[in-house]
C-alpha positions in Angstrom: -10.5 29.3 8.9 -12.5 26.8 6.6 -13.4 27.6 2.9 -16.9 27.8 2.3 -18.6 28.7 -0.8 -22.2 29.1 -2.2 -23.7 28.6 -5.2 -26.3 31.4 -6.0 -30.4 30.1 -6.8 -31.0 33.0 -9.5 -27.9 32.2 -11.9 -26.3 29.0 -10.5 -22.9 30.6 -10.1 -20.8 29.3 -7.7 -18.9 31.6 -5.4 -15.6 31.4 -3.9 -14.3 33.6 -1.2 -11.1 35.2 -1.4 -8.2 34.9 1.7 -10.0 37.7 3.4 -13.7 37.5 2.8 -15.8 36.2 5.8 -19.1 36.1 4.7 -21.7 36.0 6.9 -26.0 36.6 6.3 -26.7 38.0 2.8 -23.9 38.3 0.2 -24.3 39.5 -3.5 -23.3 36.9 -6.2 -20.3 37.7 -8.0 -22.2 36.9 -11.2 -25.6 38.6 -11.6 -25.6 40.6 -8.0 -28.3 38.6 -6.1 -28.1 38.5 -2.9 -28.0 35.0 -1.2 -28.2 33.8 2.6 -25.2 32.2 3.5 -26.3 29.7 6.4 -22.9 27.4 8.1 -25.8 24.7 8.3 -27.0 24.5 4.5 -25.6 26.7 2.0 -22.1 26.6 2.9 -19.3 23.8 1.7 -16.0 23.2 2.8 -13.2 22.0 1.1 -14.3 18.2 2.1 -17.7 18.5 1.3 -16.6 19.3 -2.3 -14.6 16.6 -2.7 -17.5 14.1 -1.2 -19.8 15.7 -3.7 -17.9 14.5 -6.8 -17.4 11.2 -5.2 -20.8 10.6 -4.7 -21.8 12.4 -8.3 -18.8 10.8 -10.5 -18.6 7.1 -8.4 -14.8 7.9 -7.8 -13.0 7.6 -4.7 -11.4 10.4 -2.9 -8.1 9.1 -3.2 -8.6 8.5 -7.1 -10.0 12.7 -7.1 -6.4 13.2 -5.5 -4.6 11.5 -8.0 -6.5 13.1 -11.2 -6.0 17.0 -9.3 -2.0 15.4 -9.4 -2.3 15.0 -13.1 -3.8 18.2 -14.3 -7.4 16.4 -15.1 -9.2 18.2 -12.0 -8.8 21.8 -10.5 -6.5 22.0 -7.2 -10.0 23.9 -5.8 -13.0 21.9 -6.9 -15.2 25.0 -6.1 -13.5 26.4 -10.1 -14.4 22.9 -11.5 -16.6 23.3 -14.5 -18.9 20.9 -16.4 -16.3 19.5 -18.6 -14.1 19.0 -15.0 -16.6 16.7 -14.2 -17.4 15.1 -17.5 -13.6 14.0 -17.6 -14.0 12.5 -13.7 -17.2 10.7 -15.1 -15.4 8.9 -18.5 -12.4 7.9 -15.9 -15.1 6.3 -13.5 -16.6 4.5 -16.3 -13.4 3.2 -17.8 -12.1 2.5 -14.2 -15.4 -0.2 -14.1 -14.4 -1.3 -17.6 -12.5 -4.9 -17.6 -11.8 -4.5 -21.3 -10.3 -1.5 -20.9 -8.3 -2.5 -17.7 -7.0 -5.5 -19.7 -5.5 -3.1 -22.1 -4.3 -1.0 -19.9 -2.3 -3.6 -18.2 -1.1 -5.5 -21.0 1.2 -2.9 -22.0 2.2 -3.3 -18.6 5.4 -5.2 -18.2 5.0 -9.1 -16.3 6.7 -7.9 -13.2 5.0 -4.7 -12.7 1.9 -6.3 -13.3 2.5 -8.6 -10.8 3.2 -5.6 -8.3 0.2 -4.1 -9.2 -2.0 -7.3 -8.3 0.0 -8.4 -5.3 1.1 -4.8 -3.6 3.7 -7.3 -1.7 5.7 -10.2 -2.4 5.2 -13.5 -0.5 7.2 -13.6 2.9 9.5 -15.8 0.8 10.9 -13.4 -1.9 10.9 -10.1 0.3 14.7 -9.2 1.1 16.4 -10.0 4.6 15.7 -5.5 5.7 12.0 -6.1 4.1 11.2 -9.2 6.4 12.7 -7.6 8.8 10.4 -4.5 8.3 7.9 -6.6 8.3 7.9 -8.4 11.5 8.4 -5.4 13.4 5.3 -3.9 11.8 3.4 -7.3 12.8 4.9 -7.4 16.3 3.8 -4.0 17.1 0.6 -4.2 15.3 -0.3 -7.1 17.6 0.9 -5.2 20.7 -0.9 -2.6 19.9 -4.6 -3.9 18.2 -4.7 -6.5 20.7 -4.6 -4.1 23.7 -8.0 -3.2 23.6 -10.0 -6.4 23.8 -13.2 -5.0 24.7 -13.7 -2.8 21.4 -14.8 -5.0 18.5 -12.0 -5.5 15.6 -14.0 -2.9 12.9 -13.5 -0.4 16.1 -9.8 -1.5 16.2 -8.9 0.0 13.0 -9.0 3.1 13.6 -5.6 2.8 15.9 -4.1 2.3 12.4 -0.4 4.1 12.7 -1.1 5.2 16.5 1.6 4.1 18.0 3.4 1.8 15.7 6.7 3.0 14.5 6.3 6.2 12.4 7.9 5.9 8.8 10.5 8.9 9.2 11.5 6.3 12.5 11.3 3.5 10.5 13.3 5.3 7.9 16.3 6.3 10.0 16.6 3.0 11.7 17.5 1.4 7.8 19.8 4.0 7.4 21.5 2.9 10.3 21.2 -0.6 10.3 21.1 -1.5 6.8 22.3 1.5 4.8 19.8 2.2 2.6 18.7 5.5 1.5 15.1 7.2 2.0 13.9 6.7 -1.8 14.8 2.9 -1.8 13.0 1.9 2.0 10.1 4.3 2.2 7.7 3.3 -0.7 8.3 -0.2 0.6 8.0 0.8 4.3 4.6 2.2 3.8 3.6 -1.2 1.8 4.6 -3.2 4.5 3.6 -1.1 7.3 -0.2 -1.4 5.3 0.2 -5.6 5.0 1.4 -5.7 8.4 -1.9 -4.2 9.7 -4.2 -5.8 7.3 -2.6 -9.4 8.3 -3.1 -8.5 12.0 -6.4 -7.1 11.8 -7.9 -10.1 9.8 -6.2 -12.2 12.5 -8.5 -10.7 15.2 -11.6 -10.6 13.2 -10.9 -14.4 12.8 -10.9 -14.4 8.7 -7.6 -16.2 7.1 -4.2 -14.8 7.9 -2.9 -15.0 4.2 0.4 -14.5 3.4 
């Protein structure tokens, strides 16, 4: 069953339901005791409407929401986030958008990391002989695949990202096998070539440059 909450018109309190509530016409607030329509098409919010609603408000992404709920800067639930929850996403959004504060950020950085960070992957010249070879069979299937459906247009494509391409866990054995490597040296750089080998394919059929 999906989350919902609603956030009462008399106090402002929002209320969360617990495992076993299912709330359904008029509940009380758990604040001040009004009662409030709860309506599925307006009053209710699920879990990903929460997490749209501080995108939209704060300016960061989704993904970057995950990341600060990972460090202890956001509430697991956004439903409990306060004010001051999203003053903090605020002040990250802004120094996010700050190049002054980026360059400081990155110059006590290390070269080679920052190099990582600017270029997620190394030229085809400098990746290692299981990395190129990750790599091709990412592009070989990538072109198998994307190029099997000629009559959608290449945005449309996109969303066969990872459909039926090798899986990582697949991709992650077959290393283990072939080149004896464990599972926490190949699979951060499987999922970084895995991404490059779509993006490289995909700007192929849209007809921009290939890039290397």
């Amino acid at each position: 069953m999906k989350k919902i909450a609603f956030t009462c018109s008399s106090c402002g309190f929002l209320n969360v339901p617990a495992p076993g509530d299912d709330w359904r016409g008029f509940q009380p607030c758990r604040h001040c005791g009004a009662l409030e329509r709860v309506a599925a098409d307006r009053e209710v919010r699920t879990a990903r409407k929460l997490y749209r609603e501080l995108a939209v408000k704060t300016g960061l992404s989704v993904g970057m929401i995950l990341k600060l709920q990972k460090r202890g800067l956001l509430p697991r639930d956004l439903a409990t986030r306060s004010w001051l929850h999203e003053t903090v996403a605020s002040a990250v959004a802004l120094a996010v958008g700050s190049e002054e504060i980026l360059r400081g950020g990155l110059a006590r950085l290390p070269k080679k990391h920052r190099k990582t960070l600017v270029h997620d992957v190394p030229s085809d010249g400098h990746l290692t002989r299981w990395q190129r070879d990750v790599l091709n069979r990412y592009l070989k299937e990538y072109q198998e695949d994307l190029a099997n459906c000629p009559k959608q247009p290449a945005e449309k494509r996109g969303q066969r990202y990872g459909s039926v391409v090798t899986s990582i866990p697949d991709m992650i054995r077959y290393l283990e096998e072939q080149h004896r490597l464990s599972p926490a040296t190949s699979r951060p750089w499987i999922k970084r070539l895995k991404k490059a080998a779509y993006n490289r394919v995909l700007r192929a059929l849209k007809g921009g440059p290939h890039g290397k």
